[in-house]
LUMLUMGU-270450 format. One record per residue (C-alpha): residue number from 0; y, z, x. Coordinates in Angstrom, 1 decimal, padded with zeros to 4 digits. Each point is the difference from the previous one (the first is absolute). Example, Ala and Ser with C-alpha at 12.3 -4.5 7.8 and 13.67 -1.06 7.14 Angstrom:
% residues 2
+-----+--------+--------+--------+
|   i |      y |      z |      x |
+-----+--------+--------+--------+
|   0 | -004.5 |  007.8 |  012.3 |
|   1 |  003.4 | -000.7 |  001.4 |
+-----+--------+--------+--------+
***
This chain:
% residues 222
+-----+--------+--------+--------+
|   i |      y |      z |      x |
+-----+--------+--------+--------+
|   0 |  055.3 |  125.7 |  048.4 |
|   1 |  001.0 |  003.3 |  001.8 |
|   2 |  002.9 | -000.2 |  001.6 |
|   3 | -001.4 |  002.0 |  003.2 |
|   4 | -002.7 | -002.6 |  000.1 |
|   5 |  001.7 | -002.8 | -000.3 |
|   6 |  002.2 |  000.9 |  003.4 |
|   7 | -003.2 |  000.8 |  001.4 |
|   8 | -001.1 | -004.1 |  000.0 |
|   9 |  003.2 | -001.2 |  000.5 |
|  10 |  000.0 |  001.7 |  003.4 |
|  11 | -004.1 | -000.3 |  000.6 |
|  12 |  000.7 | -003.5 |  001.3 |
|  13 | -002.0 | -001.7 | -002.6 |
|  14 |  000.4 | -003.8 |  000.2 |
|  15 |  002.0 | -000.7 | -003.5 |
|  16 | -000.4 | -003.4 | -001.2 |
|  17 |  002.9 | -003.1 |  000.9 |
|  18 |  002.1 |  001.1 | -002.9 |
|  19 |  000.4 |  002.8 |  001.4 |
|  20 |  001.1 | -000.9 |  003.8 |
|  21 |  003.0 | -002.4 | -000.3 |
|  22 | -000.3 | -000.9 |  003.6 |
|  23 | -003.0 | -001.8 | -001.1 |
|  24 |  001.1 | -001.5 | -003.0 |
|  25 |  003.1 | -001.6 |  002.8 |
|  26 | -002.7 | -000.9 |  001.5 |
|  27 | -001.6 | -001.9 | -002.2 |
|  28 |  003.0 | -001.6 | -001.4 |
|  29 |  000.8 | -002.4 |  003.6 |
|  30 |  000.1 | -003.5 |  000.0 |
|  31 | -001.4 | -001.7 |  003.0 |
|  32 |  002.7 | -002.6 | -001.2 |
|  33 |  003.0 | -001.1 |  003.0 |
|  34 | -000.2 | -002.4 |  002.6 |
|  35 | -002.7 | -000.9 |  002.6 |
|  36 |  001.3 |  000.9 |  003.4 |
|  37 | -001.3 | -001.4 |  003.7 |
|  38 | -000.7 |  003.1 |  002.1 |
|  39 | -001.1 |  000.6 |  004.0 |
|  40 | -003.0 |  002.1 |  000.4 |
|  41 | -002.6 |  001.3 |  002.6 |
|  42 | -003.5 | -000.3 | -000.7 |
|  43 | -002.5 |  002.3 |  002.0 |
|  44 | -003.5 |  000.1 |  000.2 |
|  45 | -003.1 |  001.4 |  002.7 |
|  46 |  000.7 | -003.4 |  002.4 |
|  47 |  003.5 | -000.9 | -000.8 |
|  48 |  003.3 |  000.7 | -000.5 |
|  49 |  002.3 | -003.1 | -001.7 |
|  50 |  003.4 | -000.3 | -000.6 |
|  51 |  001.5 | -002.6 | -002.9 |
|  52 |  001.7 | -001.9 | -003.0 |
|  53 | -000.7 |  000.0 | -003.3 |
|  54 |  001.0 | -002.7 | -002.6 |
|  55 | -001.4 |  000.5 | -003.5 |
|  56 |  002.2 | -003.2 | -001.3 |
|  57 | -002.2 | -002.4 |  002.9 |
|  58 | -003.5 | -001.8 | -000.9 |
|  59 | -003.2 |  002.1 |  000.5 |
|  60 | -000.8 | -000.6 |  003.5 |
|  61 |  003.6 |  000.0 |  001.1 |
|  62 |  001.5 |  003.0 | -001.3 |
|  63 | -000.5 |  001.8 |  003.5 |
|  64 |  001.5 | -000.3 |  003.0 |
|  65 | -001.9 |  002.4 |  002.8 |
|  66 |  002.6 |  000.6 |  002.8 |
|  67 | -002.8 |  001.6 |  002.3 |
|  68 | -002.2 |  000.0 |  001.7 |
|  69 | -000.4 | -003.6 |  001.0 |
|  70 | -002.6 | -001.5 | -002.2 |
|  71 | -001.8 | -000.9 |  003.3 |
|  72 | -000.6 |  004.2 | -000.3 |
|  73 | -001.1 | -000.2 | -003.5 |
|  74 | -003.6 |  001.5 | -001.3 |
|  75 | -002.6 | -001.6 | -002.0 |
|  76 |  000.7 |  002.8 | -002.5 |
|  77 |  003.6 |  000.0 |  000.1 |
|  78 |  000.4 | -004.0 | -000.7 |
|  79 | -002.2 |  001.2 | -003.0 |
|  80 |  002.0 |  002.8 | -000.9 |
|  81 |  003.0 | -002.2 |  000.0 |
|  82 | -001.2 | -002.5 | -002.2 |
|  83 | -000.9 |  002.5 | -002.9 |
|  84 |  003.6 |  001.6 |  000.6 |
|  85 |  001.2 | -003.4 |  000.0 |
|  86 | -001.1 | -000.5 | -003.6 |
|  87 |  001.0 |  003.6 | -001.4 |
|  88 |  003.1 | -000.4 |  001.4 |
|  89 |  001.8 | -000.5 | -002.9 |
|  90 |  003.2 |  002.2 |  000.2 |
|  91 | -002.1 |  002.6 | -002.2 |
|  92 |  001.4 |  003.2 |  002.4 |
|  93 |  000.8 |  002.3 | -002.7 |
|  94 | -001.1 |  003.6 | -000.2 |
|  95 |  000.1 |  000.0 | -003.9 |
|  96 | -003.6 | -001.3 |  000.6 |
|  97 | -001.0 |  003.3 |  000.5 |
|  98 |  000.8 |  001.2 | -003.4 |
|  99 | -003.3 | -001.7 | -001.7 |
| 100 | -001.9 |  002.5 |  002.4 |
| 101 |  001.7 |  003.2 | -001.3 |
| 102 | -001.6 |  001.4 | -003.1 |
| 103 |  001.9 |  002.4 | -002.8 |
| 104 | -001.7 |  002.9 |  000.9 |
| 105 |  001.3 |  000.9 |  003.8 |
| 106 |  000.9 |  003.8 |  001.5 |
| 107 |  003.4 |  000.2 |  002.1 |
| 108 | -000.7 |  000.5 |  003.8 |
| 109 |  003.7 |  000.2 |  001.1 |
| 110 |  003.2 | -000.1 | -002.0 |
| 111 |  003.8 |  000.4 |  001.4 |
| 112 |  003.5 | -000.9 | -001.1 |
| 113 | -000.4 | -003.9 |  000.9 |
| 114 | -003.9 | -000.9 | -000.4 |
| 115 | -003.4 |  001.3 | -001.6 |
| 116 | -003.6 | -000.7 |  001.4 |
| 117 | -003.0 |  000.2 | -002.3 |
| 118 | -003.7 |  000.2 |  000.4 |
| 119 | -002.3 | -002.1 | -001.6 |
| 120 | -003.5 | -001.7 | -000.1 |
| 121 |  001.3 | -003.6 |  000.4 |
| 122 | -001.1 | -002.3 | -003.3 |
| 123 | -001.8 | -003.4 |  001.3 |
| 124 |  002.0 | -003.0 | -000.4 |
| 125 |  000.1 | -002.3 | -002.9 |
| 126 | -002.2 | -002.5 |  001.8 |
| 127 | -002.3 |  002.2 |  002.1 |
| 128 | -003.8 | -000.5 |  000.1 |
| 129 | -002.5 |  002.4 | -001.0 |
| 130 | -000.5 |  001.5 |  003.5 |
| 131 |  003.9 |  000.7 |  000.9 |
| 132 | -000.3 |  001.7 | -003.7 |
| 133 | -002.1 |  002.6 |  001.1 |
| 134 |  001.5 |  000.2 |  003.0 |
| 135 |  003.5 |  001.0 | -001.3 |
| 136 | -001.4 |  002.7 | -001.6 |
| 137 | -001.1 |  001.7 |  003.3 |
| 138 |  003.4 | -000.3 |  001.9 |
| 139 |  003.3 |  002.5 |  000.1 |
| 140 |  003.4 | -001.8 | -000.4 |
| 141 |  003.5 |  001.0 | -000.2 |
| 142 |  003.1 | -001.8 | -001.0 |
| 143 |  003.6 |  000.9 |  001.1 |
| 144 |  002.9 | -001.0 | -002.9 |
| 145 |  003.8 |  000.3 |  000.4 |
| 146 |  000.6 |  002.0 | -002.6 |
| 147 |  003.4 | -001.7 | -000.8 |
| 148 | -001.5 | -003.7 | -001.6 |
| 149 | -003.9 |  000.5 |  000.7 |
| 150 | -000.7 | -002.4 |  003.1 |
| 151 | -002.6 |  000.2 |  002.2 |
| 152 |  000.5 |  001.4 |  003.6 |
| 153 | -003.6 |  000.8 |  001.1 |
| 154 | -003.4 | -000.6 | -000.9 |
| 155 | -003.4 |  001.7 |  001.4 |
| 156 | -003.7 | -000.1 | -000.9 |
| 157 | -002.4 |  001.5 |  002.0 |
| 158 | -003.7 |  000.7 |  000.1 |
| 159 | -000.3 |  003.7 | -000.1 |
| 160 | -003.7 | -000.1 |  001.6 |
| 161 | -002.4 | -002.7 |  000.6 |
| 162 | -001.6 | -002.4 | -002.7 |
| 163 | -003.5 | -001.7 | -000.9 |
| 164 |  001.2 | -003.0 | -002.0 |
| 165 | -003.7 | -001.2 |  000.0 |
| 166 | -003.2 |  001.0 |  002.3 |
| 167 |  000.5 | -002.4 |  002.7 |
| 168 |  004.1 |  000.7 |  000.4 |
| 169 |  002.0 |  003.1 |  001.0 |
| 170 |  003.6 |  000.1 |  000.3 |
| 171 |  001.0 |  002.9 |  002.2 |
| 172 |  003.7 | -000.3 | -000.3 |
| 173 |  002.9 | -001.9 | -002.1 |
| 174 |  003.6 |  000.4 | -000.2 |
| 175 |  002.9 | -002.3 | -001.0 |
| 176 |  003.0 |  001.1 |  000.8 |
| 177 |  003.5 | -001.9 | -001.4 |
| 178 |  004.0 |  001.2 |  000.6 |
| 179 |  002.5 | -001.8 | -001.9 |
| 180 |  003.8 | -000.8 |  000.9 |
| 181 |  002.7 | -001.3 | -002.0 |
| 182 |  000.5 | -004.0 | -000.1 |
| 183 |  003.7 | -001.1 | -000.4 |
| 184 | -000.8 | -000.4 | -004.1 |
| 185 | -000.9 |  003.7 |  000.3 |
| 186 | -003.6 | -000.5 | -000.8 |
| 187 | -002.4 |  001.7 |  002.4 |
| 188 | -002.4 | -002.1 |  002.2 |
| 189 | -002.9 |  000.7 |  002.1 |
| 190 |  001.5 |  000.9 |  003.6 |
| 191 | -003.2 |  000.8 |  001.4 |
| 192 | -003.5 | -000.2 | -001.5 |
| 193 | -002.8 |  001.9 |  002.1 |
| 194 | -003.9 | -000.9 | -000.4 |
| 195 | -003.1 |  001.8 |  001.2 |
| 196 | -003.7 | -000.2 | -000.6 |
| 197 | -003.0 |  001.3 |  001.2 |
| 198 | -004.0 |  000.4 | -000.7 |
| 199 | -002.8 | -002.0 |  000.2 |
| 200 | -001.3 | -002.8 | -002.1 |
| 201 | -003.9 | -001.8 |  000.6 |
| 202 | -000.4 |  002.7 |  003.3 |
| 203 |  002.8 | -001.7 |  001.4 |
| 204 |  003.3 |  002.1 |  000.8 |
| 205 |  004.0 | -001.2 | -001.0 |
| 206 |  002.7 |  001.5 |  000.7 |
| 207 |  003.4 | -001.5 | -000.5 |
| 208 |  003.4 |  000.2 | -000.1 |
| 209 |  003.6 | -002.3 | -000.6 |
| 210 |  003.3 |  001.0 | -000.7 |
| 211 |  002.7 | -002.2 | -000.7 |
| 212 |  003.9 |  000.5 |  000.1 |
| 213 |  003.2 | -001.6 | -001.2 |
| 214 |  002.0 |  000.8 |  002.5 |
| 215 |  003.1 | -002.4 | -001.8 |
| 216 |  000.4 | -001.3 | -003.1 |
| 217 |  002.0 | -003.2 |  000.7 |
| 218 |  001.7 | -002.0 | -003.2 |
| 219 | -001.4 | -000.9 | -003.4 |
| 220 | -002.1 | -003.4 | -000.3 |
| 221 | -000.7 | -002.7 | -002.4 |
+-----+--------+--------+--------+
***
């Protein structure tokens, strides 16, 4: 190859392949593997704002402890809510998770001494359905890596503009949002995890949003 030419890609910003970014290959190469920790967190939706414990080492059903509001203040929805979290609550915080969404081929957004962000179309998860397939392959996402051992310190996909998944549904907006810190073991969890949706499904409008924080991670479990 011509040498001219070949500086010419390597500062095009092609997206070369995982072999080729090492940060990836880090990436790639954490274990989810440490202890399961109990954590405090704040869960917010439209209607309500909670504050609580989390226990992953507790039966389903008892694994959380809301400290408020008063349950006499508690929504139909959010009793719901905190029965599904209830039964994901597993101790399963760890932003590593992200990695099966990152494909090899990425461009770099953002790069500095400490950390690199790349840009991506997100690949669907191992266990995804036919629609959230397709749906993947209409989003943005980015991922932020310390460059040092390849952990996870942000996450991001987005809808770039609205989407027909079928005739009778729209969705006008979508973005998950996660930012990682450090747990004691010096893995990286999901501090806060931001959700939004919006569109229109059967002529009827949604539009929704949660986020949830761990505001402290308390001592490992089990």
């Amino acid at each position: 190859m011509n040498r001219t030419f070949a500086l010419a890609l390597l500062t095009a910003g092609i997206a070369w392949p995982a072999s080729a970014e090492p940060v990836l290959e880090k990436m790639r190469s954490l274990t989810k593997d440490g202890p399961v920790y109990a954590y405090e967190m704040t869960y917010e939706e439209a209607d309500i704002v909670a504050q609580g414990k989390v226990d992953p080492s507790q039966p389903k059903g008892e694994r959380i402890q809301v400290l408020s509001p008063a349950e006499s203040e508690w929504t139909e929805d959010f009793r719901e809510g905190l029965k599904e979290f209830d039964a994901e609550a597993d101790g399963d915080i760890w932003c590593t998770d992200f990695a099966e969404m990152v494909p090899d081929k990425v461009s770099t957004l953002e790069e500095n001494e400490a950390t690199v962000t790349y840009a991506f179309t997100p690949e669907p998860e191992a266990d995804a359905d036919g629609m959230e397939k397709k749906m993947m392959k209409k989003l943005n996402g980015t991922v932020t890596l310390d460059k040092a051992d390849g952990s996870v310190l942000a996450f991001n996909m987005r809808l770039p503009k609205p989407y027909k998944p079928a005739i009778v549904a729209k969705i006008n907006s979508f973005e998950m949002d996660a930012t990682c810190a450090r747990a004691p073991d010096g893995r990286t969890f999901v501090e806060r995890f931001d959700f939004s949706i919006a569109g229109s499904a059967m002529m009827q409008s949604f539009d929704e949003s949660v986020s949830r924080q761990i505001t402290k991670i308390l001592h490992p479990v089990g």
